[in-house]
N, C-alpha and C positions, 0 to 999 in steps of 0.2 A: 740419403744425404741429410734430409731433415732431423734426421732420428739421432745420425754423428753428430751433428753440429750443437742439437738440445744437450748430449752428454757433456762436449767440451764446453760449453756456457754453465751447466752445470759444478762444472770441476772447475772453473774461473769464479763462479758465486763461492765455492768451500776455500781454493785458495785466496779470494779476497780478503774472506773473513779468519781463515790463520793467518795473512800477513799483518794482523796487529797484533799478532802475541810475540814475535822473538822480543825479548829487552827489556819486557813492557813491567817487570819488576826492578828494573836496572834504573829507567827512567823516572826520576823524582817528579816528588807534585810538581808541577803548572798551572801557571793561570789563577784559575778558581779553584783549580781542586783540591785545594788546604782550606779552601773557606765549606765547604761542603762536607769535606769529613769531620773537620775540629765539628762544625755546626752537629753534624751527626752522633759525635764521639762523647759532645758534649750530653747532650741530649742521653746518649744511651748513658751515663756513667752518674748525670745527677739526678735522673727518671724523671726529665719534663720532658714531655714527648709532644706538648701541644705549642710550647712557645719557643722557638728556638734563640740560641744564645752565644756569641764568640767572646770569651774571654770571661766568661760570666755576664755580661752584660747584655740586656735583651736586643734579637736583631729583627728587625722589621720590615728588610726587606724585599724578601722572598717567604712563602707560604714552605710548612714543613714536607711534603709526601716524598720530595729526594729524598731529603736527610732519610725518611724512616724506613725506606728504599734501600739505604745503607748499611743501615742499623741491621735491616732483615738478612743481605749479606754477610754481613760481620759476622753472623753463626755460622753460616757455611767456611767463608776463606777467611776469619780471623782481620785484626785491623792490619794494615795496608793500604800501600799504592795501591794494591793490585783489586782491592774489595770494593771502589765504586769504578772501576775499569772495566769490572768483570761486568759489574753492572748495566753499562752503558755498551756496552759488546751484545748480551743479552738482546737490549731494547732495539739495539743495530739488528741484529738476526729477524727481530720479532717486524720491526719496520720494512724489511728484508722481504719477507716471507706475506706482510698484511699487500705489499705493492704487488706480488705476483697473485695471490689471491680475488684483489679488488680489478686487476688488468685482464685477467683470466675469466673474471666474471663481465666483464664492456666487451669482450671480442672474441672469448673461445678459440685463443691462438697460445699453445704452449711457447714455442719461439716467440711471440711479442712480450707473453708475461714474464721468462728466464732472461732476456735483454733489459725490460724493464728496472727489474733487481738488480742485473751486474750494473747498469747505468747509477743506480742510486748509491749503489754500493762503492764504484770506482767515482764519483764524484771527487773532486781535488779535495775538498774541504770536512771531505766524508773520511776518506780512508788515512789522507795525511794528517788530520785534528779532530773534530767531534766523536768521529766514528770510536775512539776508544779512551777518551778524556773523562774522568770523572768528573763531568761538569752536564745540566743538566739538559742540554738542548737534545741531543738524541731521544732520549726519556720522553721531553718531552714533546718532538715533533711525532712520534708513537702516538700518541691520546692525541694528539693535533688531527693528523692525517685520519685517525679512526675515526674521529666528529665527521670530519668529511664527508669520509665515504659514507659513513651511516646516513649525513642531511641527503648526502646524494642518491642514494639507493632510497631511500623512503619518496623522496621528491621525483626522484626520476621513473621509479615502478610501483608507486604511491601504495608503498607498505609503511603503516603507521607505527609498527612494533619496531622502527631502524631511527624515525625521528624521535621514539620514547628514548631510544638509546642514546638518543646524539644528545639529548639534555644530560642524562648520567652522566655520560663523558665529556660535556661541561664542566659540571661540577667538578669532578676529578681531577681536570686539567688545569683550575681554578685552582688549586691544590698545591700546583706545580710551580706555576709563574702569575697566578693575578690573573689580573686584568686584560694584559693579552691575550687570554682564552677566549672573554666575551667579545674581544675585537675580531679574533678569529670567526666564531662563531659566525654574527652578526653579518663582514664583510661575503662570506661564503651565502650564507642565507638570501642576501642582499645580488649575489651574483644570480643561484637559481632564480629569484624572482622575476629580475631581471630579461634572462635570457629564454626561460620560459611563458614569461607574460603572464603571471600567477602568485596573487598577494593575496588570495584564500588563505596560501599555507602557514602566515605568521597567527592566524583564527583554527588551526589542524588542533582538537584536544588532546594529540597523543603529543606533540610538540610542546604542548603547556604545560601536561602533565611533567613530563622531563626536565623540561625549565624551574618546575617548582622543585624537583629533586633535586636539581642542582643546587637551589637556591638554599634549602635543605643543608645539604654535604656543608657548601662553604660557612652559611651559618653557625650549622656544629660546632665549627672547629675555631673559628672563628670569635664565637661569644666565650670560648674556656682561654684564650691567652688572656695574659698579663694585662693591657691596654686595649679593647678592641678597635675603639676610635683610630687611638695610633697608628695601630698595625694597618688599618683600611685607610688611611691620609697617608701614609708612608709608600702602601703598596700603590695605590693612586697616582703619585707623584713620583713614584720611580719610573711607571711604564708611560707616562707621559714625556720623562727624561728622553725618551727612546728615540720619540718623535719630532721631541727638542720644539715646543711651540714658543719658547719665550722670546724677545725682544733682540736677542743677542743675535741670533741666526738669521741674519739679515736676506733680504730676496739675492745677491751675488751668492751667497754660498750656498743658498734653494736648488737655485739653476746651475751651480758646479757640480750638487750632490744628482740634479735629474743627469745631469748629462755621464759624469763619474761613475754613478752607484751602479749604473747596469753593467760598467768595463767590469768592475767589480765583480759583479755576482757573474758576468761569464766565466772569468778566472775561477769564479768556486765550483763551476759548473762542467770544468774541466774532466776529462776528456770531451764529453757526448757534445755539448755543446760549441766547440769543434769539428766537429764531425756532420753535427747538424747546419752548422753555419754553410760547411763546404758544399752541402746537399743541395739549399737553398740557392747559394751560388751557382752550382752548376745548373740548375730550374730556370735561373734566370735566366741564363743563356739559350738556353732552349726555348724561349717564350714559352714554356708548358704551361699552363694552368696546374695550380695544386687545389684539388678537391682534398676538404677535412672534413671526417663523418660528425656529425654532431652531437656526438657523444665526449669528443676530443674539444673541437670547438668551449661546448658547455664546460672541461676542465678548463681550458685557457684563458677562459672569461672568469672563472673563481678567481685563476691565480693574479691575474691583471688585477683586480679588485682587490684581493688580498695585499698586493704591490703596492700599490699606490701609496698608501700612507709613508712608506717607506721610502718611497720615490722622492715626496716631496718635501724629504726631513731629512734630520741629518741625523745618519742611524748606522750601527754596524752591519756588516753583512750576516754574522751568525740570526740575526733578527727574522730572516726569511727564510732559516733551516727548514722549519715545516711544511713550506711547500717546495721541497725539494722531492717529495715522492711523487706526487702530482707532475713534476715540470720533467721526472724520469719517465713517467707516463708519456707524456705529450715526445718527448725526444721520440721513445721506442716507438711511437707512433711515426714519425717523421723520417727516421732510421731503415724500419721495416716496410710499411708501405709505401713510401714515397723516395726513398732511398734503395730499396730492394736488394738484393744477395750482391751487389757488389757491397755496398755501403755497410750493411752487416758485416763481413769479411773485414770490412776497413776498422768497422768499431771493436771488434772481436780483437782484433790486431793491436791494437793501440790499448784496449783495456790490458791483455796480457805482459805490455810491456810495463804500463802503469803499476800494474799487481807484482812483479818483478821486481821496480823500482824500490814498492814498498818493501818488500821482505828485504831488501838490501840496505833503506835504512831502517829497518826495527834491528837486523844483525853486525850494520857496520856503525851506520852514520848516531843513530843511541848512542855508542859506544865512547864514538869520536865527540861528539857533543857531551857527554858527561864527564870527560875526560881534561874539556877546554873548561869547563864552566866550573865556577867553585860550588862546592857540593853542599848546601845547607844541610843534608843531613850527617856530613860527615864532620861536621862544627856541630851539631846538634846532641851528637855523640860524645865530640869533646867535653861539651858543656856539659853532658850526661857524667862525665869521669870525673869534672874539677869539682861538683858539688856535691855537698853533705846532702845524701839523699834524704837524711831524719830532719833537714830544714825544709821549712817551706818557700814555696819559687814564684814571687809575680812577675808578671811580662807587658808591657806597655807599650811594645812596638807594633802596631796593628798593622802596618806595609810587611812584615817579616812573620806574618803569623803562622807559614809553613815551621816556623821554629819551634812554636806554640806547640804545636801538633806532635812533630816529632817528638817532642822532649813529655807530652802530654802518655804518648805510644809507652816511649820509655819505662816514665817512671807510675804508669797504671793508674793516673790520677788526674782530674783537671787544675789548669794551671791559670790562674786570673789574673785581671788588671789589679796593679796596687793598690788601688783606692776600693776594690772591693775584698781585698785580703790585707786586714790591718795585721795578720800577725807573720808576714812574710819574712824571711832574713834573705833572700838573694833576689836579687832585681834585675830582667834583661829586658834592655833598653838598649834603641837608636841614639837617641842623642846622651851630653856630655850632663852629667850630674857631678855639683861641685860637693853634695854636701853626704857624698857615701863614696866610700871606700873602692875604688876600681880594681876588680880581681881578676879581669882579662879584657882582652878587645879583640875582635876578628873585623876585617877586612872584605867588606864586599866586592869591591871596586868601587862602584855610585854611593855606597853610602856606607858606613860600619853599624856593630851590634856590640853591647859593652854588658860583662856580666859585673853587675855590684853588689859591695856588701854593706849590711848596714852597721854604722858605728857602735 
C-alpha cells in the first residue's frame, strides 16, 4: 500500500509542476516581471552586467544575480515571457526536490519527504503565482532555505564544512535581494542558539570563514557599480520599507497587521494548512496530547523567529516565501505522524483537486483573463507598426514600462527615458504633452499612453 501511494504523490509532484505550463506564453508580463527582464535585457544588450539599469537610468534597488539568471536563459529560450518563467519553474523544481532531500535526511520516511514537496508545491501562493512568475521570490527562497538547512545540519550534526557553506550562500543570496539574506541568516542563527542553548557557534571558524566569503562575493560586486554608497543606502532602505519602521505605521495598524497577517499567510498556505488546522481540531477534542520530535520543534522555533519581524510590520505576504519549505516540513510532519493515513488520504485528495484546478486555469481561465484585459502587447505591436523604425524612440512612462520592454523585444535595441536620449524623434508618454505633435493615444482604462512626435 505504502509503495502505491509514494507512486501516486509521485505523479501529483510531476502533475504539479506541468500544471504551470498550459498558456504560460499566452500570458503577458505581471507584476514585476517587465521590471526584471527590461532590467536583464538591458544589461545583456548595453554589456553592464554589474550595475543594473531601467530606461537607462541606474536602478538601485535590487542586487543583479536575477537579472543575470536571465540573461543566462536568454541563450537557451530566446527573450520572452517565457525566459524568466522557465527560470523560476527551474528554481520551483530545485526547492522541490532540496525539501524532500533535507525531510528525508531529519526522518528517513520516503512518504513524509514526497508529501513534504507536493505540500510546498500545491501551496495557494506557490502553484497559483510565484511558482512560475518571472519575479524573483522562488529564486530566491532556493538560496534561502539552502542557508538553512546548511546552518541546520552543521549546528545540528556539528559538521563544520555545511556552516562554511551557509556563509557562501549568504553572500550569494546577498546577490539576490539585500539585506534580507542577513536578516534571514541572523534570525535562523539566532533561533538554533536559542533553542539549543549554544552561543559557542557564532565563535565556530568554519562559520567565519564563510561569513568572510560572503562578505567577499557582495563586496566584489558591489565596489564595480556605478555609485556604491548609493546602491548600499538604497538597498538599506528598501528592505527596511518591508518592515515599515517609520512614524506613519502607527501601533492600530501594528496590532491589525499581528492579528491580519497570519489570516493571510494561511490563505497562502492553502491547501495543507487546512488540512493541518482540521488535524489539530480534531486533537483537541480528543484531549490527546500531541508529542513533536525535536527536530520538528527546532524548525518551528526558526520559523517563529524568522516571523516575527513580519508580524510586527506591515509587510506583504510574498515576504515570507522562504519559509514556506520549512513550514511544508513541519505540515508533512503534523499531516503524517499526527494526522496518520486517514489525513494523508484527506491531503492527497484535496492536493489533486487543487492541481486540477490549476491546469484548468493555465488552459481556460489564461485564456478568458487575456481575453477581458486589454493586451499591452498587442498596443505595443501597434506602436511597433505606426513608427519609423530608422527613428529613434524615448519612453517616459515608468508605471507602463511592460511597454518599454516589448517594443525594446521588438525593435532589438534599448529604448530610454528622454532626457537620456537627446536625439529621439518619437516619445511614448502617460501623460498630455502640449508642445509635441500627438500621433496616437491608446486607452488603458485607469490611465492612457500617448505616442509623440517631435516638431
Amino acid at each position: 500500500m505504502w509503495f502505491e501511494r509514494e507512486k501516486i504523490i509521485l505523479i501529483l509532484i510531476l502533475f504539479a509542476i506541468l500544471s504551470l505550463f498550459p498558456n504560460l506564453d499566452v500570458l503577458e508580463f505581471r507584476g514585476e516581471e517587465s521590471l526584471r527582464t527590461l532590467i536583464a535585457y538591458e544589461m545583456f544588450k548595453e554589456k553592464n552586467f554589474l550595475q543594473p539599469t531601467v530606461l537607462g537610468e541606474n536602478y538601485y534597488l535590487k542586487p543583479p544575480l536575477f537579472n543575470w539568471l536571465i540573461i543566462l536563459y536568454s541563450f537557451i529560450f530566446g527573450w520572452s515571457e517565457l525566459t524568466g518563467r522557465f527560470l523560476t519553474i527551474t528554481f520551483l523544481v530545485l526547492n522541490a526536490i532540496l525539501v524532500y532531500i533535507f525531510s528525508f535526511t531529519l526522518f528517513k520516511n520516503k512518504i513524509f519527504s514526497l508529501i513534504s514537496s507536493l505540500i510546498f508545491l500545491t501551496f495557494f501562493d506557490v502553484i497559483f503565482w510565484y511558482g512560475y512568475l518571472a519575479e524573483i521570490d522562488i529564486t530566491y527562497t532556493f538560496f534561502i532555505f539552502l542557508m538553512i538547512t546548511f546552518l541546520y545540519t552543521g549546528f545540528y550534526e556539528n559538521k563544520n564544512i555545511f556552516l562554511f557553506f551557509a556563509g557562501i550562500i549568504l553572500g550569494i543570496s546577498f546577490l539576490l535581494k539585500g539585506f534580507p539574506s542577513i536578516a534571514f541568516f541572523t534570525f535562523t542563527l539566532l533561533g538554533l542558539i536559542v533553542y539549543f542553548k549554544n552561543l559557542k557557534i557564532v565563535l565556530n571558524p568554519s562559520l567565519l570563514t564563510g561569513l568572510l566569503f560572503a562578505l567577499f562575493i557582495s563586496f566584489l560586486w558591489i565596489i564595480n557599480t556605478a555609485n556604491p554608497e548609493k546602491y548600499l543606502y538604497f538597498l538599506f532602505y528598501e528592505s527596511l520599507s518591508r518592515v515599515d519602521v517609520n512614524n506613519n505605521f502607527d501601533l492600530i495598524n501594528r496590532l491589525t497587521n499581528v492579528l491580519f497577517f497570519p489570516i493571510l499567510n494561511l490563505k497562502q498556505l492553502l491547501p495543507a494548512s487546512f488540512v493541518v488546522l482540521l488535524i489539530f481540531i480534531s486533537y483537541y477534542k480528543t484531549e490527546k496530547k500531541i508529542n513533536i520530535d525535536t527536530r520538528i520543534k527546532t524548525l518551528i522555533l526558526v520559523v517563529i523567529i524568522n516571523y516575527l519581524p513580519f508580524l510586527i510590520s506591515k509587510s506583504a505576504g510574498r515576504y515570507i516565501l522562504p519559509l514556506f519549505p520549512l513550514i511544508a516540513i513541519i505540515f508533512a510532519y503534523f499531516i503524517v505522524n499526527i494526522g496518520k493515513d486517514k489525513w494523508i488520504k484527506v491531503f492527497i485528495t484535496i492536493s489533486a483537486f487543487i492541481i486540477l484546478l490549476r491546469f484548468l486555469a493555465g488552459f481556460i481561465g489564461i485564456p478568458i483573463y487575456m481575453g477581458k484585459k486589454i493586451s499591452r502587447k498587442a498596443i505595443a505591436e501597434d506602436i511597433y507598426t505606426t513608427i519609423n523604425k530608422s527613428k529613434n524612440v524615448a519612453f517616459d512612462c515608468y508605471d507602463e514600462k511592460v511597454f518599454a520592454l516589448y517594443l525594446d523585444l521588438k525593435l532589438n535595441k534599448v529604448i530610454k527615458k528622454s532626457s537620456l536620449s537627446d536625439d529621439w524623434y518619437y516619445l511614448i508618454d502617460c501623460r498630455n504633452k502640449e508642445n509635441l505633435k500627438l500621433l496616437k493615444e491608446y486607452d488603458l482604462k485607469n490611465s492612457k499612453i500617448f505616442i509623440y512626435e517631435r516638431f
